[in-house]
C-alpha positions in Angstrom: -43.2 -41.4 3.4 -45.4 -44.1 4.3 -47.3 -44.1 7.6 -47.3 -47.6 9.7 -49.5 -48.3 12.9 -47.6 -50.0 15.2 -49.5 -53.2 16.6 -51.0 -52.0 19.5 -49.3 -53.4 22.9 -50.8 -55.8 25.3 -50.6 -53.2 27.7 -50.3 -49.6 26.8 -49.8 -48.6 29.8 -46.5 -50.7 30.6 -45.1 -49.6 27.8 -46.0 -46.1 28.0 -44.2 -46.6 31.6 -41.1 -47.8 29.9 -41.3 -44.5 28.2 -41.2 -42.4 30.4 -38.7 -44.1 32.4 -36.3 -43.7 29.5 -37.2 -40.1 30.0 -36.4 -39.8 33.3 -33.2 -41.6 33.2 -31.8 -39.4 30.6 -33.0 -36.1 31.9 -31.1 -37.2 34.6 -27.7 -37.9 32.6 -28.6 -34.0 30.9 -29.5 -31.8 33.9 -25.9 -30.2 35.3 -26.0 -31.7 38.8 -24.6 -29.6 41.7 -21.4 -29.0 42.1 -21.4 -28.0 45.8 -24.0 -28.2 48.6 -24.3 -24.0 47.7 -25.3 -24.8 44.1 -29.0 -24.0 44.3 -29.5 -23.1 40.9 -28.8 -26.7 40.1 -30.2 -28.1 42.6 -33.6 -26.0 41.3 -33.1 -27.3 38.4 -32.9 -31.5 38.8 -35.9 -30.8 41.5 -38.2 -28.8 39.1 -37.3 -31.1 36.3 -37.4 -35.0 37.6 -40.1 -34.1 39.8 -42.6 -36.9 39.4 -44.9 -36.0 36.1 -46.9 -37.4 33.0 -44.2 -36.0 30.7 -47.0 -35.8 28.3 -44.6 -33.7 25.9 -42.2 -35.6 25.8 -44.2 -38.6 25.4 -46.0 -37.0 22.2 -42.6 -36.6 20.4 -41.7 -40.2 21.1 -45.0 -41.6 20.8 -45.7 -39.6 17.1 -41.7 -41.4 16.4 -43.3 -44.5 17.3 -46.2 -44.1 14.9 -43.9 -43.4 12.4 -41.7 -45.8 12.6 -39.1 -43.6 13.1 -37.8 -43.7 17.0 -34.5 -43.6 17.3 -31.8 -42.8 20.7 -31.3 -39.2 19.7 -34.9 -38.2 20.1 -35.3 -39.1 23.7 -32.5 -35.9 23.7 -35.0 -33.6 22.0 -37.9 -34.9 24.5 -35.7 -34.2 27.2 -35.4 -30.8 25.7 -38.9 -30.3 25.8 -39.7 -31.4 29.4 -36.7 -29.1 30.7 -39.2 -26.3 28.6 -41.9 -27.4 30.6 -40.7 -27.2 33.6 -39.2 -23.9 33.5 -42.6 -22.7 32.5 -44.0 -23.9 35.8 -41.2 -22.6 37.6 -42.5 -19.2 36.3 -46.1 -20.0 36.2 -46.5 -20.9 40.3 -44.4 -17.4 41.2 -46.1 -15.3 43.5 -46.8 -12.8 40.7 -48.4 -15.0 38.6 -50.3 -17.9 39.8 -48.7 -17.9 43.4 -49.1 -21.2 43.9 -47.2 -23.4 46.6 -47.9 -27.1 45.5 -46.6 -28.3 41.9 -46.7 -32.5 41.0 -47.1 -32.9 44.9 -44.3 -31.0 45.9 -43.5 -27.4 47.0 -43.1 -25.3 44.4 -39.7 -24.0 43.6 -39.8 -20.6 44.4 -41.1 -21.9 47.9 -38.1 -24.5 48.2 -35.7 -22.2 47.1 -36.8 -19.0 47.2 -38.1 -16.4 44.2 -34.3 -15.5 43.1 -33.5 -18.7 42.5 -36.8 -19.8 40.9 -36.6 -17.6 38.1 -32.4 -17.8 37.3 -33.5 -21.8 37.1 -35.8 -21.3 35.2 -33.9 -19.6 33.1 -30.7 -22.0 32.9 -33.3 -24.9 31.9 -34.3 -23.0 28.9 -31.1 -22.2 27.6 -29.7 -25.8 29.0 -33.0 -27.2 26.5 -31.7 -25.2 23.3 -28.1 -26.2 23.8 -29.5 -30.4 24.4 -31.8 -29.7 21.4 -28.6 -28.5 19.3 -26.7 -31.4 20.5 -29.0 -34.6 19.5 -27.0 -37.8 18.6 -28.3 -38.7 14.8 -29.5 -35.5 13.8 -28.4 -33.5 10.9 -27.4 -30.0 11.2 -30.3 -28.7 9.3 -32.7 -30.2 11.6 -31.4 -29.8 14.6 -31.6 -26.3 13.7 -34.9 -26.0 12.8 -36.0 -28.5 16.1 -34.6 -25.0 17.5 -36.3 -22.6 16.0 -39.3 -24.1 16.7 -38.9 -24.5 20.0 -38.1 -20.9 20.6 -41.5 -19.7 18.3 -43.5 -22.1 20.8 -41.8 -20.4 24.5 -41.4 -16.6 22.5 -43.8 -13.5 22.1 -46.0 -15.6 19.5 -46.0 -18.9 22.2 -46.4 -19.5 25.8 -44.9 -16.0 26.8 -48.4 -14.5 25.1 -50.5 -16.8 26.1 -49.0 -16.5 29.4 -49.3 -12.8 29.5 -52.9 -12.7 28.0 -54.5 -15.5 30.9 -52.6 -13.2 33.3 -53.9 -9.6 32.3 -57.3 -10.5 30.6 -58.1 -13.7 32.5 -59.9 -11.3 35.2 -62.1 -9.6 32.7 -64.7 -11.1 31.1 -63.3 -12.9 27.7 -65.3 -14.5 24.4 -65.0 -18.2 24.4 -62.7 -17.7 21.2 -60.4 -15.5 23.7 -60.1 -18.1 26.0 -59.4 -20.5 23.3 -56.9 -18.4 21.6 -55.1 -18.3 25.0 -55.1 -21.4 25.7 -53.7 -22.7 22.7 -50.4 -20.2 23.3 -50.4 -21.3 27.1 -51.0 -25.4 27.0 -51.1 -26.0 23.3 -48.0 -24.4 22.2 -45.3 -27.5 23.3 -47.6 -30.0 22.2 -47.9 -28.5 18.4 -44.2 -27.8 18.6 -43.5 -32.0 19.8 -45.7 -33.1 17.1 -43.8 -30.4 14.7 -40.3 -32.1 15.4 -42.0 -35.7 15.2 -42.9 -34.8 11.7 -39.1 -33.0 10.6 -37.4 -36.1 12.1 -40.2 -38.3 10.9 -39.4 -36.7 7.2 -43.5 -36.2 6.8 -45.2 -34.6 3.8 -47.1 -31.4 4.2 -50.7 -32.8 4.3 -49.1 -35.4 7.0 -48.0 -32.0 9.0 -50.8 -30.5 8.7 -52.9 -33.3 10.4 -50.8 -33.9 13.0 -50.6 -30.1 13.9 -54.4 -30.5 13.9 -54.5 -33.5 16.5 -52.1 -31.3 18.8 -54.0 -28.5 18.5 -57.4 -30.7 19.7 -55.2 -32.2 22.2 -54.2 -28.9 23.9 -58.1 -27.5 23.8 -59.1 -30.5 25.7 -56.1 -31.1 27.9 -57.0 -27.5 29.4 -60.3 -27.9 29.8 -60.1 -31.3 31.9 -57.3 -29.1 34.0 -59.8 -26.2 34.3 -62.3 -29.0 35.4 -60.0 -30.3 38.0 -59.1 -27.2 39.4 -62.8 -26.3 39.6 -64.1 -29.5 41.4 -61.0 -29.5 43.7 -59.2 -32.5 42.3 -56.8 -33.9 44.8 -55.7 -36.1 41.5 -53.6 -33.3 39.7 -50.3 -32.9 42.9 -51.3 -29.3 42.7 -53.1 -26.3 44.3 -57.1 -26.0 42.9 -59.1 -23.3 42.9 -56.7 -20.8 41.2 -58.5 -20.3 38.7 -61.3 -18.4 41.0 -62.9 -15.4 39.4 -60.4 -16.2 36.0 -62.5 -15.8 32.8 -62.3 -19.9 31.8 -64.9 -22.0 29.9 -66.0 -23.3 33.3 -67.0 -20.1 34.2 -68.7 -19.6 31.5 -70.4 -22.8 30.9 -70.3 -24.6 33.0 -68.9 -28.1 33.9 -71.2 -30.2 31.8 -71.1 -27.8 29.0 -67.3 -28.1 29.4 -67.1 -31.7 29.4 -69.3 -32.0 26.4 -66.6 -29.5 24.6 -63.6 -31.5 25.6 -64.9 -34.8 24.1 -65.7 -32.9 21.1 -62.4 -32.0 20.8 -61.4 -35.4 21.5 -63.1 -36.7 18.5 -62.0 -34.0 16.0 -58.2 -35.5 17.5 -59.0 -39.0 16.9 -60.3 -37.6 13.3 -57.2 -36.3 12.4 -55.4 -39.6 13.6 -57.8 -41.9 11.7 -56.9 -39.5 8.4 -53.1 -40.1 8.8 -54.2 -43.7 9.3 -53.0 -44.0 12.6 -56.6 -44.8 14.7 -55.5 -47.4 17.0 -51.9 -46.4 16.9 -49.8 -45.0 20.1 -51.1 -41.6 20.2 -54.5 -43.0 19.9 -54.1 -45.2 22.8 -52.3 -41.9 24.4 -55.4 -40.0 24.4 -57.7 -42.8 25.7 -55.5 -43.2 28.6 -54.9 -39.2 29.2 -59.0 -38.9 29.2 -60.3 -42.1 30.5 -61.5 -40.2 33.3 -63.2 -37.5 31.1 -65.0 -39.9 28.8 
């Protein structure tokens, strides 16, 4: 199929806004709302989810549509789909026996609102409530929508963020290569933004070189997404509506580098990202404006 950079709006970040908005409205038509003032798990759920955000993933999918010319009303579904992933990932993530952290998007944490049990059976529901919206989308074919599914699991699974989680988590404390810390990063951060790219291309009905280059700009885009969040933790950003400093005494390029070094790394990632963009012939399109908005700060 042809490719087709949209014009670039007056103001990216109004419509990026507008978005997001349509994200949050229908993740709140999707997520089971309580059925009595008992129903914590729910209640877990809408709190963890529609908590205030960047919906970065979500926005990729849409954005990449948009880029595409091909967004239509039943992939805000499949976004939807992968911001409930998300969020059941930090649910797990900030638990006391892995990052223990108390603060998530400027909020309590869900296991500290609603205690550990019901943190992780939430967590839980949102995953399997994502796969069921994912196998539902209005518009979709059957084919598709199952393979949107299997590569959503292959991106949460042993081969996703579960080893990626697991590997920052037992060999974060040791001393790692930087190719280590790259390799789990990519299963940790990177994995949901390859796999919203992914579905942009099935739904988008791309070619194989056109998959390949937009795996590649995900792929840059996770490296450096990481880094600027292991650069805010380590300056104490108050920017981020989370706990900093948890990555003290964790193997990270930080440690290793050091903050400059770091910063020179993530805009080098940056520019193989806007490479891959400017080979699909999309420099200057929506995901292009996404990253310079994502890392103005950075740059």
């Amino acid at each position: 199929m042809a490719l087709s950079v949209s014009d670039p709006h007056p103001d990216f970040r109004q419509a990026l806004g507008a978005l997001r908005t349509r994200v949050d409205t229908r993740l709140g038509e999707l997520l089971p709302s309580p059925t009595h003032p008992q129903d914590s798990i729910a209640a877990a759920m809408r709190e963890g989810a529609l908590a205030p955000g960047k919906r970065i993933r979500p926005l990729l999918l849409l954005l990449a549509l948009q880029d595409l010319d091909q967004l239509d009303e039943g992939a805000f579904d499949v976004a939807c789909a992968l911001e409930m992933i998300h969020a059941a990932s930090l649910f797990l993530d900030d638990m006391p026996c892995m990052d223990d952290a108390s603060l998530r998007r400027g909020r309590p944490t869900i296991h500290v609102q609603f205690g550990e049990d019901v943190a992780i059976l939430a967590a839980v529901a949102l995953l399997s409530h994502a796969f069921s919206v994912a196998a539902c989308a209005p518009g979709v074919a059957h084919p598709v929508r199952t393979r949107m599914v299997c590569l959503l699991s292959q991106a949460i699974g042993p081969q996703g963020l579960v080893r990626g989680q697991y590997a920052d988590l037992r060999e974060g404390r040791q001393q790692r290569s930087l190719d280590a810390i790259a390799s789990a990063n990519q299963l940790k951060t990177g994995s949901l933004f390859t796999a919203a790219v992914e579905i942009a291309a099935l739904l988008g009905r791309c070619d194989a070189l056109q998959r390949k280059l937009l795996f590649g700009f995900a792929v840059e885009l996770g490296h450096a997404f990481q880094l600027l969040d292991d650069l805010d933790d380590s300056l104490g950003s108050h920017q981020t509506g989370k706990d900093s400093g948890k990555d003290e005494g964790k193997s990270t390029v930080v440690s290793l580098l050091g903050a400059d070094h770091t910063r020179q790394r993530l805009k080098e990632h940056l520019h193989r990202a806007e490479g891959q963009l400017a080979r699909l012939g999309l420099a200057g399109g929506w995901l292009h404006q996404l990253l310079e908005c994502l890392f103005a700060r950075a740059r």
